[in-house]
C-alpha positions as CSV (number, residue, x, y, z in Angstrom):
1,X,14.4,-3.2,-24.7
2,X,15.6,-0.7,-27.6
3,X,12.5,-0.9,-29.2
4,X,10.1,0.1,-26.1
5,X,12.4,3.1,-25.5
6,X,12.2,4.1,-28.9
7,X,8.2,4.0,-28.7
8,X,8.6,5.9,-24.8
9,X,11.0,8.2,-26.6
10,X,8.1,9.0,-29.5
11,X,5.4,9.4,-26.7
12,X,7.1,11.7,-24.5
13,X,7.7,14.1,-27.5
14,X,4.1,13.7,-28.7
15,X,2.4,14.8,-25.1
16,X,5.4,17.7,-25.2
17,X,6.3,20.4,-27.9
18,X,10.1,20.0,-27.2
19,X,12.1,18.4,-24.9
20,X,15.9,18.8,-24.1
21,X,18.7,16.1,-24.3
22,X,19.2,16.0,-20.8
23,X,15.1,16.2,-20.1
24,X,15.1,12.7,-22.1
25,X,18.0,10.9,-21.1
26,X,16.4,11.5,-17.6
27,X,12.7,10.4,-18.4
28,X,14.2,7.3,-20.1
29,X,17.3,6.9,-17.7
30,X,20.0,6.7,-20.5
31,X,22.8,8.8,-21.1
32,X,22.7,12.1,-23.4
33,X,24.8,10.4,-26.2
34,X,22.2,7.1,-26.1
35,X,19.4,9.8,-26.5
36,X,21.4,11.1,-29.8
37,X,21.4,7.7,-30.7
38,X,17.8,7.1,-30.5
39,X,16.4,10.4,-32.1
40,X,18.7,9.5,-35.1
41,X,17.2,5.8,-35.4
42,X,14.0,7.2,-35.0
43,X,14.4,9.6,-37.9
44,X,15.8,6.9,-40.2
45,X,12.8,4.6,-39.6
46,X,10.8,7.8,-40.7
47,X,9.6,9.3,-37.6
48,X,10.0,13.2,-37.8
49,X,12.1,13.9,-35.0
50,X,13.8,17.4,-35.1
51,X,16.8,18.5,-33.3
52,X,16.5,22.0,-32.5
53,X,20.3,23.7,-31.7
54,X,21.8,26.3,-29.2
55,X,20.6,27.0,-25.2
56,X,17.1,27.0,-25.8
57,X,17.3,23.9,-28.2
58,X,16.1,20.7,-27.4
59,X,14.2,17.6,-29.5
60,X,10.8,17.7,-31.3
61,X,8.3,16.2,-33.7
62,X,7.4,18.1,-36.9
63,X,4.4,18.1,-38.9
64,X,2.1,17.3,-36.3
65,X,3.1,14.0,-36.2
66,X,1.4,11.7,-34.4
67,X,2.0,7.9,-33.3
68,X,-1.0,5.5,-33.5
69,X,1.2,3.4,-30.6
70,X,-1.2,4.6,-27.8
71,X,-3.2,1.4,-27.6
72,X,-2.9,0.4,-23.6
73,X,-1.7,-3.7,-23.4
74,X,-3.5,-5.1,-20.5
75,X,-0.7,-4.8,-17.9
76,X,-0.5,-0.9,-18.2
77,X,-4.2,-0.6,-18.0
78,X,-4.6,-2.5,-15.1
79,X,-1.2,-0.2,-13.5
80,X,-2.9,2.6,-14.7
81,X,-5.2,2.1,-12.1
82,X,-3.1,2.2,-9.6
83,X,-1.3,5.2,-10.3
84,X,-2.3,7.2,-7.0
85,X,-0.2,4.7,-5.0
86,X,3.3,5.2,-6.4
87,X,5.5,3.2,-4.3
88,X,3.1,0.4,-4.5
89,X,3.6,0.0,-7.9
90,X,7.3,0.2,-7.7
91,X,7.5,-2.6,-5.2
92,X,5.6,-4.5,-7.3
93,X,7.5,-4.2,-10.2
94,X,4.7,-2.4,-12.3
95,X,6.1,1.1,-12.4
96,X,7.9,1.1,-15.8
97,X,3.9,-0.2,-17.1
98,X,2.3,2.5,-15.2
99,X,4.3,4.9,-16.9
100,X,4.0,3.5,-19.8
101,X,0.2,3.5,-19.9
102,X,0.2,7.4,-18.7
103,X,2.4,8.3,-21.7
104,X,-0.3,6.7,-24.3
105,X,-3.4,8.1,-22.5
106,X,-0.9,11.8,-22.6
107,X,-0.6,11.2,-25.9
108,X,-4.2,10.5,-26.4
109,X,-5.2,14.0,-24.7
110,X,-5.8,16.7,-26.9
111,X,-2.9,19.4,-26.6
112,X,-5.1,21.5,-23.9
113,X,-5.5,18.8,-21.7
114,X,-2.1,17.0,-21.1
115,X,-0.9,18.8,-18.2
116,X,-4.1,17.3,-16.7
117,X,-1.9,14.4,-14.9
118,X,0.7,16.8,-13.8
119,X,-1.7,19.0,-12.1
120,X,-2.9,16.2,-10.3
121,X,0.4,14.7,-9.5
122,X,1.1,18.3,-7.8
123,X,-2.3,18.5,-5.5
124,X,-2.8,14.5,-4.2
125,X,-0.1,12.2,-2.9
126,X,-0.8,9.2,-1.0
127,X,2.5,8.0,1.5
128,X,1.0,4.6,2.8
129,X,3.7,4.0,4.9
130,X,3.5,4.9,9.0
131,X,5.5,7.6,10.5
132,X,8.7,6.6,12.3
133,X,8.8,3.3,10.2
134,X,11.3,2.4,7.5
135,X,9.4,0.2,5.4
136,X,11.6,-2.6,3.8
137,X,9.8,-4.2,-0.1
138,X,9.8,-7.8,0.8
139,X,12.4,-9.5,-2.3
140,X,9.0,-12.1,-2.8
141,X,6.8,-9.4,-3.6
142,X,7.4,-9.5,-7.1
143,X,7.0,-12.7,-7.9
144,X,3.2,-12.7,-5.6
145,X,2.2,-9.8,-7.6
146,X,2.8,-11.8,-10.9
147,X,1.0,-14.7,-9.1
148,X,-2.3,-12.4,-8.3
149,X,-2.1,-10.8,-11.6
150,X,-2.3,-14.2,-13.5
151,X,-4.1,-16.1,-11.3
152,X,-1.8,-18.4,-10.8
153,X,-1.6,-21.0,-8.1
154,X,1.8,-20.9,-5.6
155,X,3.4,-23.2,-3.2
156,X,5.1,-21.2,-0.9
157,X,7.0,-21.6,2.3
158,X,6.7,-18.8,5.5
159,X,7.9,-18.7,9.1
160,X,5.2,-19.3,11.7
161,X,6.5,-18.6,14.8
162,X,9.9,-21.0,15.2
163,X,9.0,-23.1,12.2
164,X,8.6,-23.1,8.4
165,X,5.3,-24.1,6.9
166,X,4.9,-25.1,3.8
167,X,1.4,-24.6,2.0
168,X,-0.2,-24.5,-1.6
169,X,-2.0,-21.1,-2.2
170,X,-4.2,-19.4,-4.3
171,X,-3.5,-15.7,-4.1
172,X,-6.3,-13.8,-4.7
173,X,-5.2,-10.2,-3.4
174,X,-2.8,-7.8,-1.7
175,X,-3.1,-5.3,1.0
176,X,-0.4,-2.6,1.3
177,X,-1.2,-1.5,5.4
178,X,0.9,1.0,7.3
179,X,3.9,-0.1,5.0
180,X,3.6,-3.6,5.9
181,X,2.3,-5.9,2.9
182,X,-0.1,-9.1,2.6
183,X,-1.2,-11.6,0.8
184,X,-4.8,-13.0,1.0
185,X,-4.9,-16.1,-0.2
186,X,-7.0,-19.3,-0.2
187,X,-5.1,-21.9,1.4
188,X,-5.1,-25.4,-0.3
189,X,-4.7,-27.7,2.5
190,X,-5.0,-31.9,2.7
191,X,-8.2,-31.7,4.3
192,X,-10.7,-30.2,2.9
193,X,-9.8,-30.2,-0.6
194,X,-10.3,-26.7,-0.9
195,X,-9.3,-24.4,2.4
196,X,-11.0,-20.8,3.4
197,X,-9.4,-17.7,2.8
198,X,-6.6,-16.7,5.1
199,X,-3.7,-13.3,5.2
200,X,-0.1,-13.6,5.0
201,X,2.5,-11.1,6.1
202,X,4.5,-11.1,2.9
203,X,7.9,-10.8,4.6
204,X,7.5,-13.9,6.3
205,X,7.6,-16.2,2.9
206,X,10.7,-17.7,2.2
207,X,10.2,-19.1,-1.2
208,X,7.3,-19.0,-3.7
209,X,7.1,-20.9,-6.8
210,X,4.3,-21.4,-9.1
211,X,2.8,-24.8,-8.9
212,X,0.5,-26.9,-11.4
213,X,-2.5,-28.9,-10.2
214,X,-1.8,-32.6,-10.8
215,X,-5.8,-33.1,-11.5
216,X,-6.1,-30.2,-14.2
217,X,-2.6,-29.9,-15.6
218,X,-2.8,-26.4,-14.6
219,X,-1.1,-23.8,-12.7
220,X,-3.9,-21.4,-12.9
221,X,-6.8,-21.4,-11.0
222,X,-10.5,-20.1,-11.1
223,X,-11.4,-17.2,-9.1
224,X,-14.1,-17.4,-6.6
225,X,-16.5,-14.4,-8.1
226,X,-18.0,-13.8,-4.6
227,X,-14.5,-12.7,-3.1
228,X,-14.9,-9.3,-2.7
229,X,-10.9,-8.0,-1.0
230,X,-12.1,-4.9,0.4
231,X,-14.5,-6.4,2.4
232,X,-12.7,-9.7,3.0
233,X,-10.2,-7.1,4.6
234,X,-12.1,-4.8,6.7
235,X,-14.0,-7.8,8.1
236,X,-10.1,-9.6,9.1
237,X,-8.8,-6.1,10.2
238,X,-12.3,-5.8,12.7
239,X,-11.6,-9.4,13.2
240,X,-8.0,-9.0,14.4
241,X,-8.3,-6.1,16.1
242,X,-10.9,-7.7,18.8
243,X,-8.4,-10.9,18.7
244,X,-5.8,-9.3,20.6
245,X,-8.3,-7.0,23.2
246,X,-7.8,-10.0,25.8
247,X,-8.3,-8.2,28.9
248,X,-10.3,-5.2,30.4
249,X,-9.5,-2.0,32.6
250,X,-12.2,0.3,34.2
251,X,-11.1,3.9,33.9
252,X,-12.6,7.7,34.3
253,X,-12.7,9.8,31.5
254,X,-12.5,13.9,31.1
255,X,-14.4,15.1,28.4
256,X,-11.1,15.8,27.0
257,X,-10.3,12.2,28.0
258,X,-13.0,10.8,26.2
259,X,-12.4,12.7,23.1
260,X,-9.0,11.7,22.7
261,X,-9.3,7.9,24.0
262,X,-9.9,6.7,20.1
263,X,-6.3,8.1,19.3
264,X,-4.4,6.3,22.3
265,X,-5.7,3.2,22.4
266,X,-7.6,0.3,19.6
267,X,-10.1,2.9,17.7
268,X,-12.3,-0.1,18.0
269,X,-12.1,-0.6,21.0
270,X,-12.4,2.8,21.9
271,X,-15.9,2.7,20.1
272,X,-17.0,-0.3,21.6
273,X,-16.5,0.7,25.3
274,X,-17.9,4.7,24.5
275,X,-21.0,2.9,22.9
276,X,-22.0,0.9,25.7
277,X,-21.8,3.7,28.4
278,X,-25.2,4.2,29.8
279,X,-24.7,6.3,32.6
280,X,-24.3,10.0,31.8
281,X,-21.4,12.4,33.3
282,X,-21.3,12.3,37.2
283,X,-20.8,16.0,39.1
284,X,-17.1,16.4,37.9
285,X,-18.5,15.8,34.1
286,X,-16.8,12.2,34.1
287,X,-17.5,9.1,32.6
288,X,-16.9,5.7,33.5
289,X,-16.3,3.3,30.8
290,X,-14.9,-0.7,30.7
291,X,-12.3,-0.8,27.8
292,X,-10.8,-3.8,26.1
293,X,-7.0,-3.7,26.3
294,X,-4.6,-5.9,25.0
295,X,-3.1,-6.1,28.2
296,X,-2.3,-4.3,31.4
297,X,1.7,-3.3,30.5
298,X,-0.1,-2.4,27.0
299,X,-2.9,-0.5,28.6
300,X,-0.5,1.2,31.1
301,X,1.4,2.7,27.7
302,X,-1.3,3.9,26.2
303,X,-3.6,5.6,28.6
304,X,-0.1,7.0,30.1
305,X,-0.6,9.8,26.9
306,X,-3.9,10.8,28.6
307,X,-2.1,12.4,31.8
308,X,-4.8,13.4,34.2
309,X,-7.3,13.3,31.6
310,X,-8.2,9.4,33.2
311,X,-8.0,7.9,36.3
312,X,-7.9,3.9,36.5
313,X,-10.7,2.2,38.3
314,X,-9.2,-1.5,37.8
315,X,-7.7,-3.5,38.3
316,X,-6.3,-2.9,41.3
317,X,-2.5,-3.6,40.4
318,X,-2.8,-0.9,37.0
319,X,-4.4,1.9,38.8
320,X,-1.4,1.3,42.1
321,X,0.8,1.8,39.1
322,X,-0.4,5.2,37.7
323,X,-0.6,6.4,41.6
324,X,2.9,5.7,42.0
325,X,3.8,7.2,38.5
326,X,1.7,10.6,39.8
327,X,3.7,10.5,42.9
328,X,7.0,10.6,40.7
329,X,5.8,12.9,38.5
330,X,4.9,15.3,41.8
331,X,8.3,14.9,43.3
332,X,9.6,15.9,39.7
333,X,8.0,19.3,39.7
334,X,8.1,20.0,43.2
C-alpha cells in the first residue's frame, strides 16, 4: 500500500513543477504529516525530492529527475479506457487504477502537453445517471466486474419476481443505462449444455461466487469471439422496448403534436407509428396515426403532456377519459 503511494507520490511531482503539502496529502488522501513522511523516504531511497519552505513553498523534484515507473499494468490500461465515465469506474472499484494509469501517461507527456487531460476534464463530462433518480451502486458490482474482467465463470443467485433463482453464468459484459446496471451474461443451464445470452439487472443478485467447471477444472471460461455487447445491447434494448408496447390507441396529431410525440411516449414507438402513416395532413393540418402503447392508464399519462396538441380516436374508454379531463380543465379556468 506504502509502496504504490510512494510511486503515486513520484508521479504527481513528475507531471507537476511543485506541489504543496496540502495539494498532496489531498491527491493521495493522507494526512499532511504522512506526506512529510513519504517525501523523506523517498529522498533516502534516492529520489530527489525537494522541500521548498515559506507561503509559496511546496514539494518538488530536482535535476530533472525523472521515474522510468510509467509502464501501464494491464488493469490501468484497460481503466484508462474508461476514463470519460467517472462514476462507472468508481462503482466498479477501478478508480484508484484509472488514476493510476493517467498519472504514468502525465508523466509520459512532454512538459507542454500535460495539462492536455485537465483541459479535457474541464470541457466533456458524461453524468449517466437519469434526472430525478438517485442511483444506488449495487454491493455485487464489484465482484461482477472482477468476474467480466477475468473471464471468469459465476454462480449467482437473483430475485425473479417472488422467488430466488439460482443459475451458473458466464458474464461477458456490463451496461451502465439511465443509472441502472446489468449484466449480460451467457446462462449455463441443464439443458442445453450451453444457454444463449441473456441481461440481468445487477441489483437483483443476491450472491455471486466464482465457480469452477467440474469437466475442465477451471473457473475461467472461453469467450465467444462473435459477441459483439454493443450490438448484443441495442438489439435487447429494440427488443424490449416492443415487448412491453401491448396495446394500441388511435390519436390526432398537431404538427406540434407530431413533433413532440417521440419525447412523450416509447421513441420507438413513436417512429414506428409516424413511419407507417400514409395519409397526408387532413384540412386542419392533422395526422392520424395507430401508436403502440404499453397500456391505456400508461398511454393516458403520457399523451396527457401533449395538451390539445392530440385528440384520442380509440378506444372508446381513453378518449371518454381525456373529454372528461377537458371538461375539468374548462371548469378550472372558467
Amino acid at each position: 500500500m506504502r509502496a504504490a503511494r510512494l510511486i503515486k507520490m513520484v508521479l504527481l511531482l513528475q507531471a507537476r513543477a511543485s506541489m504543496t503539502a496540502a495539494e498532496l496529502a489531498r491527491e493521495l488522501e493522507v494526512s499532511e504529516r504522512t506526506v512529510t513522511r513519504d517525501a523523506q523516504a523517498l529522498s533516502e531511497a534516492g529520489v530527489p525530492v525537494y522541500a521548498d519552505r515559506g507561503r509559496a513553498g511546496g514539494y518538488r523534484l530536482i535535476g530533472g529527475y525523472r521515474t522510468r515507473l510509467t509502464g501501464l499494468a494491464r488493469t490501468e490500461a484497460e481503466a484508462l479506457f474508461l476514463s470519460g465515465v467517472p462514476g462507472a469506474l468508481r462503482e466498479m472499484g477501478l478508480e484508484d487504477a484509472a488514476s493510476a494509469a493517467r498519472l504514468k501517461v502525465s508523466a509520459a507527456l512532454l512538459p507542454s502537453l500535460r495539462d492536455a487531460s485537465r483541459n479535457a476534464a474541464q470541457r466533456f463530462h458524461l453524468d449517466a445517471p437519469s434526472w430525478f433518480n438517485e442511483p444506488k451502486t449495487p454491493e455485487l458490482l464489484p465482484a461482477i466486474a472482477d468476474a467480466v474482467w477475468d473471464d471468469r465463470r459465476i454462480t449467482a443467485r437473483y430475485q425473479r419476481g417472488d422467488s430466488e433463482v439460482e443459475r451458473v453464468l458466464e458474464p461477458y459484459g456490463l451496461v451502465l443505462k439511465a443509472g441502472v446496471w446489468y449484466l449480460c451474461a451467457r446462462a449455463r443451464v441443464p439443458e442445453p449444455a450451453t444457454g444463449s445470452f441473456r441481461t440481468y439487472r445487477i441489483d437483483r443478485f443476491t450472491t455471486v461466487d466464482v465457480v469452477t467447471d467440474a469437466d475442465t477444472g477451471s473457473d475461467r471460461f472461453v469467450r465467444d469471439e462473435d459477441f459483439d455487447l454493443p450490438r448484443y445491447w441495442d438489439n435487447q434494448a429494440e427488443r424490449f422496448a416492443r415487448s412491453i408496447l401491448r396495446a394500441e390507441v388511435v390519436v390526432r396529431l398537431s404538427a406540434e403534436g407530431t413533433r413532440r410525440l417521440p419525447y412523450v411516449v416509447d421513441p420507438i414507438a413513436a417512429r414506428d407509428a409516424l413511419t407507417a402513416v400514409t395519409d397526408g395532413p387532413d384540412d386542419h393540418g392533422r395526422v392520424t396515426v395507430t401508436l403502440g402503447v404499453e397500456s391505456e392508464e400508461v398511454a393516458h399519462s403520457q399523451l396527457t403532456a401533449l395538451g390539445p396538441e392530440v385528440e384520442v380516436l380509440a378506444p372508446e374508454a381513453l378518449r371518454a377519459r381525456f373529454a372528461d379531463d377537458a371538461r375539468r380543465l374548462a371548469a378550472l379556468y372558467t
